[in-house]
C-alpha positions in Angstrom: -20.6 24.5 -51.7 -24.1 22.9 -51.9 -26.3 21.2 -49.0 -25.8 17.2 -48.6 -29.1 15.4 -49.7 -28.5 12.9 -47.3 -31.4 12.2 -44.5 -31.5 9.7 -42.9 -32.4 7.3 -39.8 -29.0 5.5 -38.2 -30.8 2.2 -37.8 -28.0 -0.4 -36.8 -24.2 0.8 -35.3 -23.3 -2.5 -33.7 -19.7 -3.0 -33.9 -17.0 -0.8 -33.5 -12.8 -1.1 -33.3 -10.0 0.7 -31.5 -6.9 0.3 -33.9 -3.3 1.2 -32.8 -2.1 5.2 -33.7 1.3 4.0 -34.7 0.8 0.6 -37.1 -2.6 1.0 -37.4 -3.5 -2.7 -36.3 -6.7 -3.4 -34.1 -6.4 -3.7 -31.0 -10.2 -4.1 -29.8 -13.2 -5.1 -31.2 -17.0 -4.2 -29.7 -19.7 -6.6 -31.2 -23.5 -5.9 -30.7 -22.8 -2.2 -29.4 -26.5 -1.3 -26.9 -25.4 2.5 -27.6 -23.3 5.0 -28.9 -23.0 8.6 -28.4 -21.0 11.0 -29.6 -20.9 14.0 -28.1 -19.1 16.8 -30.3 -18.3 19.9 -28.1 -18.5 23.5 -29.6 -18.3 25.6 -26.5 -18.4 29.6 -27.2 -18.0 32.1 -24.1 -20.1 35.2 -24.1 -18.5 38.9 -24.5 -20.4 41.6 -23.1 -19.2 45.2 -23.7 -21.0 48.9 -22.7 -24.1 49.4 -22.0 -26.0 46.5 -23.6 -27.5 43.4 -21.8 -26.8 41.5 -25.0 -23.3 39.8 -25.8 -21.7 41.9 -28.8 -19.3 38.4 -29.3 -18.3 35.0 -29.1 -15.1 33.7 -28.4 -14.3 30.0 -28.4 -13.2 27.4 -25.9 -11.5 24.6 -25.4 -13.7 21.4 -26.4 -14.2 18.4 -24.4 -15.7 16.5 -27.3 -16.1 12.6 -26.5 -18.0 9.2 -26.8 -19.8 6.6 -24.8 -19.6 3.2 -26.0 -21.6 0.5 -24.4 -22.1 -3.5 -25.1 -23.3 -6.5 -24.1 -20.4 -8.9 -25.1 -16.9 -8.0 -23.6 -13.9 -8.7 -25.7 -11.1 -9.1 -23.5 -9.3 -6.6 -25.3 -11.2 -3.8 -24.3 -10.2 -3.9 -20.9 -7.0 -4.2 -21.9 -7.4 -1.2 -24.4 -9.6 1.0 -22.1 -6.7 0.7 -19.0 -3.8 -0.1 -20.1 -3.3 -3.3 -17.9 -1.2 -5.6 -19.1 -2.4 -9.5 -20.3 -0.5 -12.7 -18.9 -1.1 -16.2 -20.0 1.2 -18.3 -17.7 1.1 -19.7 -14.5 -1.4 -18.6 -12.0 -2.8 -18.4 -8.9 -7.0 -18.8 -8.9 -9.2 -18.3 -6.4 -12.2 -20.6 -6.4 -14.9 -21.6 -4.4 -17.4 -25.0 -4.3 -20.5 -25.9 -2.6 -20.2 -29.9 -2.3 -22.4 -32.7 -0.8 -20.3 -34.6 1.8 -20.4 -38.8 0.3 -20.6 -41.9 2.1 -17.5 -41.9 4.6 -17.3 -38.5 5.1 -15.4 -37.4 2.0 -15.6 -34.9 -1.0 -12.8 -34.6 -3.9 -12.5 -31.0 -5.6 -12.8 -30.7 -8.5 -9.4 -28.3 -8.5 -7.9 -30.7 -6.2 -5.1 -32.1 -9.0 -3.6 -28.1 -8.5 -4.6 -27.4 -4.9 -2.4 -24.5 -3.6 -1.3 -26.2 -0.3 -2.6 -24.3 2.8 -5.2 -22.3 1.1 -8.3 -24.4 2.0 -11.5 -22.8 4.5 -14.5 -24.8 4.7 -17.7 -23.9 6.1 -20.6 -25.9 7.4 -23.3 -24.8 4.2 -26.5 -26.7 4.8 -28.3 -24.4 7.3 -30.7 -25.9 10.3 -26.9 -27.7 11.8 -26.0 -27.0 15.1 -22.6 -26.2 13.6 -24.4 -24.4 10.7 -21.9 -21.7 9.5 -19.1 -23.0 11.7 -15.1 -22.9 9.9 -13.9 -26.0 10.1 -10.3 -26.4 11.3 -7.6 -28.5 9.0 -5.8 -31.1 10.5 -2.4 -33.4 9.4 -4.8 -36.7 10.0 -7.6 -38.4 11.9 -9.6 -35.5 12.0 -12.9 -35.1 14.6 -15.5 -33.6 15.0 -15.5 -29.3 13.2 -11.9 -30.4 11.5 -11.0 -31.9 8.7 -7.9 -33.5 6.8 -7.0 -32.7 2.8 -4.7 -34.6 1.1 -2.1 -33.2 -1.5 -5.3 -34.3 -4.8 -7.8 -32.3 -3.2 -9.8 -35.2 -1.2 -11.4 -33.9 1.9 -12.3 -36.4 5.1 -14.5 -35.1 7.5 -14.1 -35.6 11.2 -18.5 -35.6 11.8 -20.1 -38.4 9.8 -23.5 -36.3 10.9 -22.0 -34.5 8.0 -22.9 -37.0 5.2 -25.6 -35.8 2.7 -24.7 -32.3 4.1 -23.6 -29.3 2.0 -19.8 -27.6 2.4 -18.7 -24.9 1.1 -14.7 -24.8 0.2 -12.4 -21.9 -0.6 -9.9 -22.4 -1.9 -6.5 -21.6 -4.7 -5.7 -23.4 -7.9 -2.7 -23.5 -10.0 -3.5 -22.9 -13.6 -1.1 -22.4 -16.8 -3.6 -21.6 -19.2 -5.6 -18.2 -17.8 -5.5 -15.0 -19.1 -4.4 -12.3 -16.3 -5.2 -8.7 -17.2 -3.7 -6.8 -14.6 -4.0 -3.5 -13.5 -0.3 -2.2 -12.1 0.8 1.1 -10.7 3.1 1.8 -13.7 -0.5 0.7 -15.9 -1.0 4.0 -18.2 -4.1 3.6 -21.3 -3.3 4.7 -24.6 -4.6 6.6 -27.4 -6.3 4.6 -30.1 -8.0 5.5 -33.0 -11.9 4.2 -33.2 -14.2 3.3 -35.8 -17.4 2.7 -35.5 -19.5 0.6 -38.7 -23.1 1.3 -39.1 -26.2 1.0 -41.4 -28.6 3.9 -42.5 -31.8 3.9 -43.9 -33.0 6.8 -46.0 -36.5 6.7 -45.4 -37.6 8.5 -48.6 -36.0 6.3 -51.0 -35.6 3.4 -48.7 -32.4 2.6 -49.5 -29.6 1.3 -47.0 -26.0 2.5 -47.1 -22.8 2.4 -44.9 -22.3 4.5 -41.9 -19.3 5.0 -40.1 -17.9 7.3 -37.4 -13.9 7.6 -37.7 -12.1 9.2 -34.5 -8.5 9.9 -35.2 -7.6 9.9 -31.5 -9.3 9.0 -28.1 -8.5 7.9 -25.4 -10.3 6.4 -22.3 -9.9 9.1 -19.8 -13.1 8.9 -18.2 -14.2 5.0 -17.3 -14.7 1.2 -18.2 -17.5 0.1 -16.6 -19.0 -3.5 -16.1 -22.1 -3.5 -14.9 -24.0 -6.9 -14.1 -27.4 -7.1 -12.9 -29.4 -10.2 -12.0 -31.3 -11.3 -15.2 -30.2 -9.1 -17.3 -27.4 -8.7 -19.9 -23.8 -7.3 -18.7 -23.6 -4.0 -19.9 -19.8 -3.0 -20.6 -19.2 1.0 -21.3 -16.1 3.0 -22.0 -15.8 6.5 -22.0 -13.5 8.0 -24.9 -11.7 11.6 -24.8 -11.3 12.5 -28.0 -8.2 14.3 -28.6 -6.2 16.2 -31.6 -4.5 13.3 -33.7 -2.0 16.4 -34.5 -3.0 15.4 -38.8 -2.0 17.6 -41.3 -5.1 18.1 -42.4 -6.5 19.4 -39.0 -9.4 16.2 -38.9 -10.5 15.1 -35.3 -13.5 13.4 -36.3 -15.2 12.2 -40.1 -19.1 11.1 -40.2 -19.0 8.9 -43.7 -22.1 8.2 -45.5 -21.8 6.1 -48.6 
């Protein structure tokens, strides 16, 4: 067995796939990965023995090997993948909310109003400095007055206090829709094991030449968290945490590091 002369500086892992165990087909895709680390476990517990301070041995342990995966651009498959929820596309309930600027005669329209969920209107009194500033207004069948308000089945809102033209309102409420995608998290929800693939680039630095990179996990699964985390003026950051496990191979592989 000789030494591997490759050296080299991992310049550019940016996209990365969870593909199903069983059929092998992907089933999530990471695009512009921030970071990736791999954390390979190789635990050893101390034997001590007679009279020496010094351990004599080593004996292993069980390894908690896993990976942190974190991106900028959420595929919708990787919640999916990461929890186990379950998608939908059919018919459902939204909630929604929209700050409007009361017209001439004391109306707005929303713009949801076509697939109003009946009853599930609240408006409050948004433009601040009002004596009713804040106030909920209270729905009524018809002639509304003043802190009430009548909706008709499209959405269009008359106000009962024509102080309220020019004003700001802002309106909770539901909406129908048939074409949004529900991921949802159930009781019975249960993630599975996937195997992951990372695709890089590497730079040797001596010969500066590029070649592939790529990290293969047999079998991981997200046993830690998913994360999405937003901050004000700054990019979403979406991290999993990966478990990686024993993909049971005949050939005893957990994890390959391929450089080509």
């Amino acid at each position: 067995m000789s030494l591997s002369a490759k050296q080299w500086v991992v310049d550019d892992i940016s996209n990365a796939a969870l593909f199903d165990i069983v059929n092998g087909d992907p089933s999530a895709y990471f695009e512009r990965l921030n970071k990736l680390t791999l954390n390979i476990d190789a635990k050893q517990q101390r034997v001590y023995g007679g009279t020496s301070k010094y351990s004599f041995h080593l004996t292993e342990q069980d390894a908690e090997s896993g990976i942190q995966i974190e991106n900028a651009l959420l595929d919708y498959n990787q919640l999916l993948a990461a929890t186990g929820a379950t998608l939908t596309t059919a018919a459902t309930i939204v909630p929604h909310v929209e700050k409007l600027t009361v017209l001439t005669g004391s109306t707005v329209t929303l713009s949801k109003g076509a697939s109003l969920v009946a009853g599930s209107d609240k408006i409050i009194v948004a433009t601040k400095g009002l004596t009713n500033s804040g106030a909920q207004l209270t729905r009524v069948a018809s002639a509304p007055t003043a802190l009430q308000y009548s909706i008709t089945a499209a959405g269009v809102i008359t106000l009962g206090d024509a102080a309220l033209v020019g004003k700001d309102i802002r309106v909770f409420y539901d909406y129908n829709s048939t074409t949004a995608s529900v991921a949802s998290l159930k009781t019975t929800s249960r993630n599975k094991a996937y195997k992951f693939v990372a695709y890089g680039k590497a730079l040797d630095d001596e010969t500066n030449e590029w070649f592939d990179c790529i990290i293969v996990i047999y079998k991981a699964q997200m046993l830690g968290t998913f994360t999405i985390d937003q901050q004000r003026k700054s990019a979403t950051a979406n991290s999993i945490d990966l478990a990686i496990l024993d993909a049971g191979r005949a050939d005893g592989k957990v994890i390959d590091i391929i450089a080509t």
